[in-house]
NUMARDREN-448027 format. One record per residue: residue in three letters; x, y, z of N, C-alpha, C in turn. Coordinates in steps of 0.1 Angstrom, whole numbers, padded with zeros to 4 digits, always signed. Atoms other than C-alpha are relative to their C-alpha. Example, Ala and Ser with C-alpha at 12.3 -4.5 7.8 and 13.67 -1.06 7.14 Angstrom:
<rs>
Ala+0009-0012+0000+0123-0045+0078+0009+0012+0000/Ser-0009-0011+0000+0137-0011+0071-0008+0011+0008/
</rs>
This chain:
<rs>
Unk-0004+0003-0001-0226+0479+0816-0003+0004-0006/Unk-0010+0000-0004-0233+0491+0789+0005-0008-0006/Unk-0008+0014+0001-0217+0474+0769-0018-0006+0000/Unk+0009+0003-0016-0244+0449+0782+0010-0010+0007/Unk-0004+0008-0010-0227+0436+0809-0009-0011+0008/Unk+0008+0002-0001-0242+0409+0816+0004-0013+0008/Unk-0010+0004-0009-0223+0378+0839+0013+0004-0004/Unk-0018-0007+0000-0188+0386+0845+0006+0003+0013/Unk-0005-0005-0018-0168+0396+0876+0010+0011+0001/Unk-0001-0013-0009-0167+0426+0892+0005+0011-0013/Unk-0002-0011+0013-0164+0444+0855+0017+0004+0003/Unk-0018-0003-0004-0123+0447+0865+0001+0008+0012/Unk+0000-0007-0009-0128+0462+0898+0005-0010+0010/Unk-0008+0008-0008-0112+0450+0929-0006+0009+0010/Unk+0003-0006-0012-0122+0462+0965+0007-0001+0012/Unk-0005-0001-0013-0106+0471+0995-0006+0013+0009/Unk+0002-0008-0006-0106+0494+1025+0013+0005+0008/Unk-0013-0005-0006-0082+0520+1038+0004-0005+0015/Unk+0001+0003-0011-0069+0518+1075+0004+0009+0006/Unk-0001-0009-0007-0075+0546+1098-0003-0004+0011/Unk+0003-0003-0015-0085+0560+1134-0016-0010+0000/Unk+0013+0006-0001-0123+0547+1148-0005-0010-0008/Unk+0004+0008+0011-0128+0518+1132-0020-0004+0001/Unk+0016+0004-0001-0168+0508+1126+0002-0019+0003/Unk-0003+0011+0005-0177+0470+1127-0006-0004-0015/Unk+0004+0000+0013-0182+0456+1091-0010-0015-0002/Unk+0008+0016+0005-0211+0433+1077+0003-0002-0016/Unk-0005+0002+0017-0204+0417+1041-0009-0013+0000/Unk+0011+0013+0011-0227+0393+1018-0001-0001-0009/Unk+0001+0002+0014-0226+0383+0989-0010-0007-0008/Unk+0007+0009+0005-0252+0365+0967+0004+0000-0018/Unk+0002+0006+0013-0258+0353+0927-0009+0015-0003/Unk+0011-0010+0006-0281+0386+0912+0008+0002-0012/Unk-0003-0013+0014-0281+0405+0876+0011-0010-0008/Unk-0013+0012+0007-0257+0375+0862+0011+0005+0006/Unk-0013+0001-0007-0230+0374+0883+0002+0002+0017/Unk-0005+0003-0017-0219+0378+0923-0007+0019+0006/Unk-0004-0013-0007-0231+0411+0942+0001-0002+0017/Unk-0003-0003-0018-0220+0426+0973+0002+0011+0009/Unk+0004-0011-0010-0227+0443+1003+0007+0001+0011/Unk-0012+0003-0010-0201+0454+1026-0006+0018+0007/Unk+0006-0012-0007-0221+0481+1053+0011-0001+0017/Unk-0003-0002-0014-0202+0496+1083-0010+0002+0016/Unk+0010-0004-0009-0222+0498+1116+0008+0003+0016/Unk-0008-0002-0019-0214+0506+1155-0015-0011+0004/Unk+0005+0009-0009-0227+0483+1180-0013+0003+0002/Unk+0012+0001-0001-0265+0479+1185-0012+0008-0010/Unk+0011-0002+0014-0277+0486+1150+0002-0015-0006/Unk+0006+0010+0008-0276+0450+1142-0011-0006-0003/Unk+0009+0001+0000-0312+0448+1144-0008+0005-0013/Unk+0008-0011+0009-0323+0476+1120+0007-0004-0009/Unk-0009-0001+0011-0287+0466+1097-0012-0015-0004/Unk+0007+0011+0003-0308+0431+1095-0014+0002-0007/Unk+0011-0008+0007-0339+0446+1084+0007+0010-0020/Unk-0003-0007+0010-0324+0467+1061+0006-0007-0015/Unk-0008+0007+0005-0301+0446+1042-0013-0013-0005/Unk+0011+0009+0006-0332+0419+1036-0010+0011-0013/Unk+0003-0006+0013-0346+0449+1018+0003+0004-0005/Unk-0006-0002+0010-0320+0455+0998+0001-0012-0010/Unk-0002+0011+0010-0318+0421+0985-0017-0001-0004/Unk+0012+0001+0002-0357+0421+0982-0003+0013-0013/Unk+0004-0013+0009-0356+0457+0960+0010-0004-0012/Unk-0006+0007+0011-0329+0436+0940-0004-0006-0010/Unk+0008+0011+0004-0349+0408+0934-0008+0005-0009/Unk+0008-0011+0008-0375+0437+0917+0007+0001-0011/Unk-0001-0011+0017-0357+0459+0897+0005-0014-0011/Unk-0007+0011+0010-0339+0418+0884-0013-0002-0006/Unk+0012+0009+0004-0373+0406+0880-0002+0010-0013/Unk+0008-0012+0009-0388+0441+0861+0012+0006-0012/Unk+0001-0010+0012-0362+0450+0841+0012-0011-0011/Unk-0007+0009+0012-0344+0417+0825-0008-0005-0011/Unk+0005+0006+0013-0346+0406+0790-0004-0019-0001/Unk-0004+0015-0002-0344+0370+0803-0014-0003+0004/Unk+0016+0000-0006-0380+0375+0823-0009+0000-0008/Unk+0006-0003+0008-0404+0365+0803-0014+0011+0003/Unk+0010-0005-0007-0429+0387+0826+0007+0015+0004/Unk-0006-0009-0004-0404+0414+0831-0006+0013-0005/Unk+0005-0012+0010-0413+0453+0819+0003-0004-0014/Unk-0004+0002+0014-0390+0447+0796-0005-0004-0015/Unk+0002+0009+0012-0405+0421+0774-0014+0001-0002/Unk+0020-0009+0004-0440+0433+0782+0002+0009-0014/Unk-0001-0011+0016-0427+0464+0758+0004-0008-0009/Unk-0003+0005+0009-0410+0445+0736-0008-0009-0006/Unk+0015+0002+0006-0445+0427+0729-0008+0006-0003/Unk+0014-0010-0004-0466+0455+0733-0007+0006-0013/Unk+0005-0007+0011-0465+0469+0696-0013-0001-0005/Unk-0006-0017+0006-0482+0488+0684-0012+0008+0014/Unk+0008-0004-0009-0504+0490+0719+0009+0007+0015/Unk-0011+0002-0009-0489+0511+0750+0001-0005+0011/Unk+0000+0012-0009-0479+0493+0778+0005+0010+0015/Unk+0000-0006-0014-0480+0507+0817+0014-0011+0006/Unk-0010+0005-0011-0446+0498+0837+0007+0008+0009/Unk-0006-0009-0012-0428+0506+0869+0002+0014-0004/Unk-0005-0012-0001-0422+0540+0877+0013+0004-0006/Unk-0019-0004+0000-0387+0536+0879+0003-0008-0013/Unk+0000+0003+0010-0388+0515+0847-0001+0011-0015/Unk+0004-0015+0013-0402+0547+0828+0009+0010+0004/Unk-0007-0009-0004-0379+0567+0845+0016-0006+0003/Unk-0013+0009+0003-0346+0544+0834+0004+0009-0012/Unk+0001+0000+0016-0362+0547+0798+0003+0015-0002/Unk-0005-0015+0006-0361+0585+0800+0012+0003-0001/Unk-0018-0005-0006-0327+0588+0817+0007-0007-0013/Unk-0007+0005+0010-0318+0563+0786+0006+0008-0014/Unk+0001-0009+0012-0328+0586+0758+0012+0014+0006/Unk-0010-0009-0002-0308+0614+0777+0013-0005-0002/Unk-0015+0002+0002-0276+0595+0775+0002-0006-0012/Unk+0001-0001+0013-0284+0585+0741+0008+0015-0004/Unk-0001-0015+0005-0282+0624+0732+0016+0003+0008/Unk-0008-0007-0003-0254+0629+0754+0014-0006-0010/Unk-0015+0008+0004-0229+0602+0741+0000+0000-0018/Unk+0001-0005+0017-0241+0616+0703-0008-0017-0011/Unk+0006+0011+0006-0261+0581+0696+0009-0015+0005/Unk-0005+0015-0002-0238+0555+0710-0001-0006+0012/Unk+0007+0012-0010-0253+0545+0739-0012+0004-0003/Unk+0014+0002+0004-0286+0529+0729-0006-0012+0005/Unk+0007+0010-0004-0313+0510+0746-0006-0009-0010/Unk+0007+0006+0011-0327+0497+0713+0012-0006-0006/Unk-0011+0011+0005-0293+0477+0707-0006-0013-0004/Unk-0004+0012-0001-0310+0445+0713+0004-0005-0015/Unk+0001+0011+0013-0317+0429+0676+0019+0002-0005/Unk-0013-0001+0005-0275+0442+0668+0003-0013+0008/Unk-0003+0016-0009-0270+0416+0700-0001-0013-0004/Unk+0002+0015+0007-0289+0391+0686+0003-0002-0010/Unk-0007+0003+0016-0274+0394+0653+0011-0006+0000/Unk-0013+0007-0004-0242+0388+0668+0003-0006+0003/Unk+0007+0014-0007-0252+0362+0692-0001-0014-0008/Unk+0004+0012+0008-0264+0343+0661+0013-0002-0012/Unk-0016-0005+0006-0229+0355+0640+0006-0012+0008/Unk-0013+0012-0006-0208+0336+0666-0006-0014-0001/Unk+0005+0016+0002-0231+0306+0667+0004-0009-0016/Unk-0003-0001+0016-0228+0307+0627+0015-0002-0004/Unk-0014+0004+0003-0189+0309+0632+0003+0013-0012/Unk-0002-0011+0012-0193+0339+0602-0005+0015+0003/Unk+0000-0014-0008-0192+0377+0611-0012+0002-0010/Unk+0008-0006+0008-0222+0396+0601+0001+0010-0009/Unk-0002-0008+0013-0225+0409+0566-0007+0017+0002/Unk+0003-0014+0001-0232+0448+0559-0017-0002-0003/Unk+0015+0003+0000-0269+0437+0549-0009-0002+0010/Unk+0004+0008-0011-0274+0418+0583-0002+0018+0010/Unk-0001-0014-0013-0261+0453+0601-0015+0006-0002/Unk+0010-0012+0000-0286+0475+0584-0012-0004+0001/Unk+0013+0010-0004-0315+0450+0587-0004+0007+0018/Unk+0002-0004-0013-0309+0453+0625-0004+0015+0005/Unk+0003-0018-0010-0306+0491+0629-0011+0008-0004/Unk+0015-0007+0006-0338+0497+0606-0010+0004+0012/Unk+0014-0005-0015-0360+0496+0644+0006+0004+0009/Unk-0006-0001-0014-0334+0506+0665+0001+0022-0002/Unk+0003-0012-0004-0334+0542+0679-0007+0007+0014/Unk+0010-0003-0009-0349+0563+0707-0012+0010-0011/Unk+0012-0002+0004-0371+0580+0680-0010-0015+0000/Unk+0009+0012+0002-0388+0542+0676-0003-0003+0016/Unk+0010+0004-0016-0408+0545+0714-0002+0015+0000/Unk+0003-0012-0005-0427+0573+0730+0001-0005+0015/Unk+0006+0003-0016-0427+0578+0768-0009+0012+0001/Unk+0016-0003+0001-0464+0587+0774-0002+0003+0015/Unk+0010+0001-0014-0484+0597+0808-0001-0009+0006/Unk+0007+0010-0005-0489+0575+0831+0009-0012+0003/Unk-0014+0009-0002-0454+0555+0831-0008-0008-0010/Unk-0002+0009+0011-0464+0541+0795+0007+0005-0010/Unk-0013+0005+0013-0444+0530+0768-0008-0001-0013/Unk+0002+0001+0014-0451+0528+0733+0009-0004-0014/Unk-0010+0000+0014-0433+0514+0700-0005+0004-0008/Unk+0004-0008+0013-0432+0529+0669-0001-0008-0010/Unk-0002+0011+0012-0422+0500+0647-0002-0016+0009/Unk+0007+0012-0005-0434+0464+0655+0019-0009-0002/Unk-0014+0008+0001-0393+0451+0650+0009+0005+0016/Unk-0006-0004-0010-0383+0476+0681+0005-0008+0011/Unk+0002+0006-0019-0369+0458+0717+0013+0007+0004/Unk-0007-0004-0010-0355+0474+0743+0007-0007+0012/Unk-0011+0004-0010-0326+0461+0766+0011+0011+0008/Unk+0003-0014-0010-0320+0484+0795+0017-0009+0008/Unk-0010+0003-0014-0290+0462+0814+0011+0005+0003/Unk-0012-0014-0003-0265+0491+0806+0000+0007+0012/Unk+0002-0009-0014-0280+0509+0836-0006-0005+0005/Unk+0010+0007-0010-0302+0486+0856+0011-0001+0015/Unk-0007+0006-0015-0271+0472+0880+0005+0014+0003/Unk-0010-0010-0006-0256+0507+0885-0016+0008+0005/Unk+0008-0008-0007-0292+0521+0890-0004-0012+0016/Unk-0002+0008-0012-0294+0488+0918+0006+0006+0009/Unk-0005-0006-0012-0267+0503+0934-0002+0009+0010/Unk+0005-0013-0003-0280+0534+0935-0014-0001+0009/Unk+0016+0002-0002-0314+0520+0948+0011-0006+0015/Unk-0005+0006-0013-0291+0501+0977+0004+0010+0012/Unk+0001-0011-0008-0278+0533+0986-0006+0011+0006/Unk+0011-0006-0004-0302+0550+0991-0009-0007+0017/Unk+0006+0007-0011-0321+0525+1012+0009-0002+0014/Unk-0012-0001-0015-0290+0525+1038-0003+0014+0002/Unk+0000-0010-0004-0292+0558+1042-0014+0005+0005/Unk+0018-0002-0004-0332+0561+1050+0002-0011+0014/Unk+0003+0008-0011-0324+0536+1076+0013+0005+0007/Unk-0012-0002-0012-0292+0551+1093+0015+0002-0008/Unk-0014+0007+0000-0262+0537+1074+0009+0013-0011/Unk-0004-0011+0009-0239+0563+1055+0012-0008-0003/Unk-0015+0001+0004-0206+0545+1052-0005-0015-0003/Unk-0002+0013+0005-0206+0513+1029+0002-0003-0017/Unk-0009+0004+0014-0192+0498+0997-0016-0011-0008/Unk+0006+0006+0007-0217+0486+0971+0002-0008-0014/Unk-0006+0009+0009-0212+0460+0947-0011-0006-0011/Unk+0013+0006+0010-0242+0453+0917+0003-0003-0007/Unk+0000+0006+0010-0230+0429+0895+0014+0010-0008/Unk-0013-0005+0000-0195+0452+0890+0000+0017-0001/Unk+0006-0011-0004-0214+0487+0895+0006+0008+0012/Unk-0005-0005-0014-0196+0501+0926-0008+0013+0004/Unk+0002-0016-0008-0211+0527+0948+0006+0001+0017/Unk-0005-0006-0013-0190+0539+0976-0006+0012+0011/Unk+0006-0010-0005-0206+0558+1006+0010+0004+0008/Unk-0005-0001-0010-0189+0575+1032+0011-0003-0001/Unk-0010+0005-0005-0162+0561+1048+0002-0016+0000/Unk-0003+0017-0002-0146+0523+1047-0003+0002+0017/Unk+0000+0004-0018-0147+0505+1085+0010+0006+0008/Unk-0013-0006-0005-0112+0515+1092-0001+0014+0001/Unk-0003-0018+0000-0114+0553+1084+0005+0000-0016/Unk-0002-0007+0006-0107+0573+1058-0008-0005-0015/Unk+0008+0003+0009-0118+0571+1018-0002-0014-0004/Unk-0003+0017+0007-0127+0531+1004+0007+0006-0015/Unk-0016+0002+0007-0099+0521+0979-0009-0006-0011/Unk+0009+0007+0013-0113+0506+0946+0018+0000-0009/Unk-0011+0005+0005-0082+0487+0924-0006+0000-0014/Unk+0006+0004+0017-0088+0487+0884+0013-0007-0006/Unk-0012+0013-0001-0072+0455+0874+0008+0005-0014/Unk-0007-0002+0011-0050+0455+0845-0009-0009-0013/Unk+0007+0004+0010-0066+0446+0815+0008-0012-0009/Unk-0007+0004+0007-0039+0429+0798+0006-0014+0013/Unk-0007+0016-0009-0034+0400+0824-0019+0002+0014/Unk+0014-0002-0006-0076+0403+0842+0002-0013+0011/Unk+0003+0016-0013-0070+0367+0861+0007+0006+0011/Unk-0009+0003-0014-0043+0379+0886-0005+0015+0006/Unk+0003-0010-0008-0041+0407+0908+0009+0012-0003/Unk-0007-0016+0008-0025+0433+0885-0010+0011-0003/Unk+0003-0013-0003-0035+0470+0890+0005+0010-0009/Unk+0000-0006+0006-0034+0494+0866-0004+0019+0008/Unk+0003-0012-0009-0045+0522+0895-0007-0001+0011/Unk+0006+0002-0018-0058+0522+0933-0006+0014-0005/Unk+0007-0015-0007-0084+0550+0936-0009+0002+0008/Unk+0005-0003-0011-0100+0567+0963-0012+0006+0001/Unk+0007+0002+0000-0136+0568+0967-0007+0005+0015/Unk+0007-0002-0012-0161+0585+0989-0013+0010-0006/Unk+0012-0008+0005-0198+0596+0983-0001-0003-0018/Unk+0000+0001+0016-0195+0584+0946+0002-0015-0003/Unk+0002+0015+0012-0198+0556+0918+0011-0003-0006/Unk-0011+0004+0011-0173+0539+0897-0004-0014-0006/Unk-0004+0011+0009-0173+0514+0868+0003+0000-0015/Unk-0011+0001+0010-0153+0501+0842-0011-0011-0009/Unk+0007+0009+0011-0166+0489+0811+0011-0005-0012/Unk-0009+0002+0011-0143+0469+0785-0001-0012-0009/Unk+0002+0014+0009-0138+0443+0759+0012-0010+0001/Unk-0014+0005-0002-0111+0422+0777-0004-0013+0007/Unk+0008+0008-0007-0138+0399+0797-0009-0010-0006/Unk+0006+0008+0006-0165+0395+0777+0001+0002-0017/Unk-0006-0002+0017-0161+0389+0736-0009-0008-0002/Unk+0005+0007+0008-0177+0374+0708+0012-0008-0008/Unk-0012+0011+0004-0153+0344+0691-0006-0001-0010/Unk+0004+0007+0011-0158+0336+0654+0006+0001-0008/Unk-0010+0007+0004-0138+0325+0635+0017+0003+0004/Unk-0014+0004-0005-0106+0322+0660+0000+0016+0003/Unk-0001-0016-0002-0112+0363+0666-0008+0000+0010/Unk+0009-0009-0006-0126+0381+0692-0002+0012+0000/Unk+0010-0014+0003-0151+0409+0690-0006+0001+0017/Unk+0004-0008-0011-0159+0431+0717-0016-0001+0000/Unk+0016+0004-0005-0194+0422+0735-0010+0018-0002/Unk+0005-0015+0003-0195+0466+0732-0005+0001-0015/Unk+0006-0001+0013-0216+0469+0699-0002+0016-0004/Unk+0003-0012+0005-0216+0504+0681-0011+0003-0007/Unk+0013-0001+0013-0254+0513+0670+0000+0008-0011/Unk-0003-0009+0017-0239+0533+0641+0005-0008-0007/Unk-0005+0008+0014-0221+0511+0627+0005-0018-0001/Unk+0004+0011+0004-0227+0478+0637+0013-0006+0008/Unk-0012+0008-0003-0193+0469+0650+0003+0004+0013/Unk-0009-0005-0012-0171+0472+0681+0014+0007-0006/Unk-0011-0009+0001-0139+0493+0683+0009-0012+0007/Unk-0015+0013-0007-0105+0473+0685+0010+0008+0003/Unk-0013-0007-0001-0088+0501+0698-0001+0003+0018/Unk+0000-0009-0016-0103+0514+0731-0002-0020+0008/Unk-0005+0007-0008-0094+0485+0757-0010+0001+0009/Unk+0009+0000-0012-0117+0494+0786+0001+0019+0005/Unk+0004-0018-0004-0132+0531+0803-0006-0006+0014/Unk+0000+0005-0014-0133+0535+0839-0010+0015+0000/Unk+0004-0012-0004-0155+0561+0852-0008+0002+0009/Unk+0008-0005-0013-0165+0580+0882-0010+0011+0002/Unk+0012-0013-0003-0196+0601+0890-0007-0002+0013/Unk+0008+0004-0007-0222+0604+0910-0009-0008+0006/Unk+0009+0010+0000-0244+0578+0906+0003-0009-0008/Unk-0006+0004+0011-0238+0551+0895-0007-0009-0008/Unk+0009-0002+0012-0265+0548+0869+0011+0004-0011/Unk-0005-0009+0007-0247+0574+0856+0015-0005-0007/Unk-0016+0002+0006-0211+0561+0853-0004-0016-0005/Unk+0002+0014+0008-0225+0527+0842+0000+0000-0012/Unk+0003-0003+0015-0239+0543+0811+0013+0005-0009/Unk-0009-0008+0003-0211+0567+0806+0015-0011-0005/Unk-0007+0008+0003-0187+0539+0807+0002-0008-0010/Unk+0007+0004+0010-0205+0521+0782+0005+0005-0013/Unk+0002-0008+0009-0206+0549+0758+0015+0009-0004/Unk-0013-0003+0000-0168+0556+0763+0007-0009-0008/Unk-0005+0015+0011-0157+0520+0748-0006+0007-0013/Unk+0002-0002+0014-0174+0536+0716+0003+0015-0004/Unk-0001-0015+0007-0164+0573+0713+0012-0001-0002/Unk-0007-0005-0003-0139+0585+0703+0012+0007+0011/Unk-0003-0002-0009-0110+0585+0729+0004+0017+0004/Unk-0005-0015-0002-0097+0621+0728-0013+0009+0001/Unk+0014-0006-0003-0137+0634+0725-0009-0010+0013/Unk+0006+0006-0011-0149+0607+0754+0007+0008+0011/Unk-0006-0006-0014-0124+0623+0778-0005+0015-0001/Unk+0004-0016+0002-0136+0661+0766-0012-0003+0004/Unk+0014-0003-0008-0172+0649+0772+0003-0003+0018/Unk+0000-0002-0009-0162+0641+0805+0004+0012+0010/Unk-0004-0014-0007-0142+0671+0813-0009+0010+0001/Unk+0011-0008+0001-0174+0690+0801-0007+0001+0013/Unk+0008+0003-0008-0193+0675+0829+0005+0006+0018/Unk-0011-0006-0013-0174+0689+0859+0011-0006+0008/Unk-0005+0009-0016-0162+0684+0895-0010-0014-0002/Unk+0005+0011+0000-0175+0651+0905+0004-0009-0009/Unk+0001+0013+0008-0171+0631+0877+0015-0001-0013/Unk-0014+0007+0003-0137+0615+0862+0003-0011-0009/Unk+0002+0014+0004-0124+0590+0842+0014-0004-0009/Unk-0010+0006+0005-0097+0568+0828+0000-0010-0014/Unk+0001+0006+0009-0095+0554+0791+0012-0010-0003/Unk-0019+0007+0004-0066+0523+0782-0003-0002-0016/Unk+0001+0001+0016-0062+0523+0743+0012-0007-0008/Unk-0012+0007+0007-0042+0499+0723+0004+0006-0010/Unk-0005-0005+0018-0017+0512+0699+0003-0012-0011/Unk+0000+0007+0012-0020+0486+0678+0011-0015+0000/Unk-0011+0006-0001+0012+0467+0689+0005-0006+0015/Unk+0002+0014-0010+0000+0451+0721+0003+0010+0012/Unk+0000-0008-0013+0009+0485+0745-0012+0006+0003/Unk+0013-0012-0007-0019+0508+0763+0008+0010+0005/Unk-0003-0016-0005-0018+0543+0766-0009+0002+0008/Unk+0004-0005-0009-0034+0559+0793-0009+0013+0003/Unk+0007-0012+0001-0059+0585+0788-0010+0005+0014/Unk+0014-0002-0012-0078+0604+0818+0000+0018+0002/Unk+0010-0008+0003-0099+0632+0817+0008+0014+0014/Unk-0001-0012-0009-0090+0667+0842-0002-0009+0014/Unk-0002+0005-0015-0102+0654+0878+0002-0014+0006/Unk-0003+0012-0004-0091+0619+0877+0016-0004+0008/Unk-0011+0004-0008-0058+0623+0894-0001+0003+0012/Unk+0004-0001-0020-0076+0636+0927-0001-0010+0005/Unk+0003+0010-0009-0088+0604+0929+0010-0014+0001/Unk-0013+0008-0003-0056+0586+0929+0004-0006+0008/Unk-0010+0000-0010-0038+0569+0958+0011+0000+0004/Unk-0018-0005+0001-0006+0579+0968+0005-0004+0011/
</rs>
């Protein structure tokens, strides 16, 4: 998210399903995880309710994990293990050290603006709104003295290491979209190939909806988020989507709001880019990316995307200044349109 996304609903996403030939039957559940609502909408045929019941307990059970191991909220989490650990290294999950790597790579990709070592900018902010007074140019550079992926090593052995004793790491940019990815998966080792995944506003679409044909994913309108205004229906199959923006969650001080997206260059949010929608493979992947789109440069965010191929797409809304949104989206984002 990312941003960090962190409660909120459904990151501006909406869900439906087409209506075709063979329909499957549909199970759906929702619970409280990752701050906020997730959900699980798996197609099945008749006499896999046994194994879908199985399955589905250990999807909420591998939730319960990666929530436990990788929030900043846990005082027992990886997380905060590292973020104590200076200047000693610290052993965590697998998949925890293999977040952190994937982090550093989208670091490098997005040219430094998505960064796991955001937090202390958060909490500067955090403590800014409480204060009612925006943080001074002193405050910024205080915070970004320990932030970086040069300040950690990843070591042998799934350990961590800080470099500087100010360092902490907050991962919940990619935790809910790597959830997804972890739910998907697990349906698929047990049978299930067609289902709509929902982690905290992470979407991963498999297969086919119940009805037939591709699931439908709605991206609300940004400029009215309460009602049921759409800004585009698109079509979804074997792939991720999410939308990251500053239209939900904000920081308020004095009678302004500031975008919850923090720039680790320069300490601020952008009051230009509105929200970035984007589709990939995984949706780790488009969690981060989405993220890292609210802070680039809109005309070079849609070029890194184009760079990236087939597969992966995306849609930027950017205020000109005077209360309209323009419409920016990258080469193969009109495939996934619906018409």
């Amino acid at each position: 998210m990312n941003r960090t996304l962190l409660a909120g609903v459904l990151c501006g996403l909406l869900l439906a399903g087409c209506d075709q030939a063979v329909p499957l039957k549909k199970f759906s559940e929702s619970r409280e995880m990752f701050g906020s609502i997730t959900r699980l909408d798996v197609c099945y045929t008749p006499g896999q309710e046994e194994v879908l019941g199985h399955t589905i307990a250990q999807i909420w059970l591998r939730w319960q994990d990666i929530h436990h191991r990788l929030s900043v909220y846990d005082p027992e989490s990886d997380l905060n293990r590292i973020n104590r650990s200076y200047p000693n290294p610290v052993v965590v999950g697998a998949d925890t050290w293999t977040l952190i790597s994937d982090a550093v790579t989208y670091h490098h990709l997005s040219r430094g603006e998505f960064d796991i070592t955001l937090y202390p900018l958060l909490k500067l902010w955090k403590e800014a709104e409480q204060a009612g007074v925006l943080p001074t140019a002193d405050q910024i550079q205080a915070a970004q003295q320990p932030m970086g992926v040069d300040k950690f090593e990843l070591l042998a052995g799934n350990q961590i290491r800080l470099l500087n004793p100010d360092t902490q790491l907050i991962i919940d940019s990619i935790a809910d979209g790597y959830a997804a990815d972890e739910a998907a998966r697990i349906l698929r080792v047990h049978g299930f190939s067609n289902f709509l995944l929902d982690a905290s506003g992470e979407l991963y679409a498999g297969g086919r909806a119940c009805q037939g044909g591709s699931w439908r994913v709605g991206v609300k309108d940004p400029q009215d988020p309460l009602s049921s205004g759409l800004v585009g229906v698109i079509m979804l199959k074997d792939a991720a989507v999410t939308t990251s923006g500053s239209y939900e969650h904000f920081y308020t001080i004095a009678g302004k709001m500031y975008s919850h997206i923090i720039s680790p260059r320069t300490g601020f949010a952008r009051n230009d880019i509105v929200s970035a929608t984007v589709i990939a493979p995984s949706a780790e992947f488009s969690d981060a990316l989405s993220t890292a789109l609210c802070l680039i440069d809109p005309a070079r965010g849609i070029a890194l995307v184009d760079s990236l191929g087939d597969g992966y797409a995306s849609m930027i809304l950017v205020n000109d200044g005077k209360g309209r949104l323009t419409q920016m989206t990258s080469r193969y984002y009109p495939r996934y349109l619906a018409r």
